[in-house]
N, C-alpha and C positions, 0 to 999 in steps of 0.2 A: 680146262674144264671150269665152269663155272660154277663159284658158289652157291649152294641152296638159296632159298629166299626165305627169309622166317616171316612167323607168323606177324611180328610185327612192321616188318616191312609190307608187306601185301597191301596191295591197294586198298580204299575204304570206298565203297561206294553206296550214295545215299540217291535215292528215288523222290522224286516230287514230283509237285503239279501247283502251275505258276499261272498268275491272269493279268491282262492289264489293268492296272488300275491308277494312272493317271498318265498324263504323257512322258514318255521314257521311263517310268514306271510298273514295277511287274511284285505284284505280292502273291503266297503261295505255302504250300505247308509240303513239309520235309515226311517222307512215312516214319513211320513208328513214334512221331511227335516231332513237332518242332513249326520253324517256321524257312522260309526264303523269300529275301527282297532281291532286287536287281535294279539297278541305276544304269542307263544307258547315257553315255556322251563320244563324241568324235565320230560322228552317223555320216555315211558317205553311199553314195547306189551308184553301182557299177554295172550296167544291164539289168539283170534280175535277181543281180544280188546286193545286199546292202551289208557293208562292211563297219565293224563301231566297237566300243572301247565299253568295258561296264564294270560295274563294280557288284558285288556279291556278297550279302549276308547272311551268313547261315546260324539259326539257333537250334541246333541237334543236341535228343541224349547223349550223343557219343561225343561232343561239344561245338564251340560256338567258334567264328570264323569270320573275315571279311578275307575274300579275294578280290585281283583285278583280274582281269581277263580282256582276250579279245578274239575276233573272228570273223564270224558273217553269218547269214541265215539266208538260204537259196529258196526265191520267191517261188519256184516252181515247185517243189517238193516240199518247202514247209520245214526243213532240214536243219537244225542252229549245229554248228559245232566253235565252242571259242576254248580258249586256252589261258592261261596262267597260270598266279601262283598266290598262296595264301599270304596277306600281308600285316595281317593282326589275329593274334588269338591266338585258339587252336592250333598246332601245325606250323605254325608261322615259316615260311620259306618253302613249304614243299610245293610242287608242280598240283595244276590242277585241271582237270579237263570237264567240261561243261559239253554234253549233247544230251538235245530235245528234239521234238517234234513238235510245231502248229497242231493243233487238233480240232481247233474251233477259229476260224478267221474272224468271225463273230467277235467275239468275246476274246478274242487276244491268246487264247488258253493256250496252254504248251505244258505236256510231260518227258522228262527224261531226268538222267541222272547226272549227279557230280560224283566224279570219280577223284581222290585228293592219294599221290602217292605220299607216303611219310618216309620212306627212303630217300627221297629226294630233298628233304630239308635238312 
């Protein structure tokens, strides 16, 4: 049987909404306050998906953070899901999961959340 999971274990998950704002570049604010940058490098397109490497800063109430991550964003559905793990700050060493949604192709826009387990550091 598996142990409980305490409250400080439990996943932290923060909500945003992020835009392009220069190339490989995405700035954005975290709810409840804060901010998100995202740095894109290692960009590859594999059909209709484009696969890449980023880096992630987060300045949250609940505190501040740079992850790396990585994954892809499926051009059909507008889909990002990337993965990593926190490597400054906050948290440092726990897993991190990034999924968003395209919302505007215009404007680059994208909402969804950063999920940061702390069990995992």
């Amino acid at each position: 049987v598996a142990a409980p999971v305490t409250a400080a274990e439990r996943p932290i998950v923060l909500g945003f909404e992020k835009a392009w704002s220069a190339p490989d570049y995405y700035v954005g604010t975290v709810d409840g306050g804060g901010t998100i940058e995202m740095w894109l490098s290692d960009k590859s397109v594999i059909g209709n998906t484009q696969h890449f490497d980023a880096t992630v800063t987060v300045d949250a109430p609940s505190g501040a953070f740079s992850a790396f991550v990585s994954g892809k964003i499926n051009f059909s559905t507008g889909r990002v899901v990337l993965n990593g793990s926190v490597t400054s700050g906050w948290l440092t060493g726990a897993r991190v999961q990034e999924v968003s949604q395209l919302i505007d192709p215009g404007t680059g826009s994208f909402t969804g959340t950063i999920q940061i387990m702390p069990a995992s550091s």
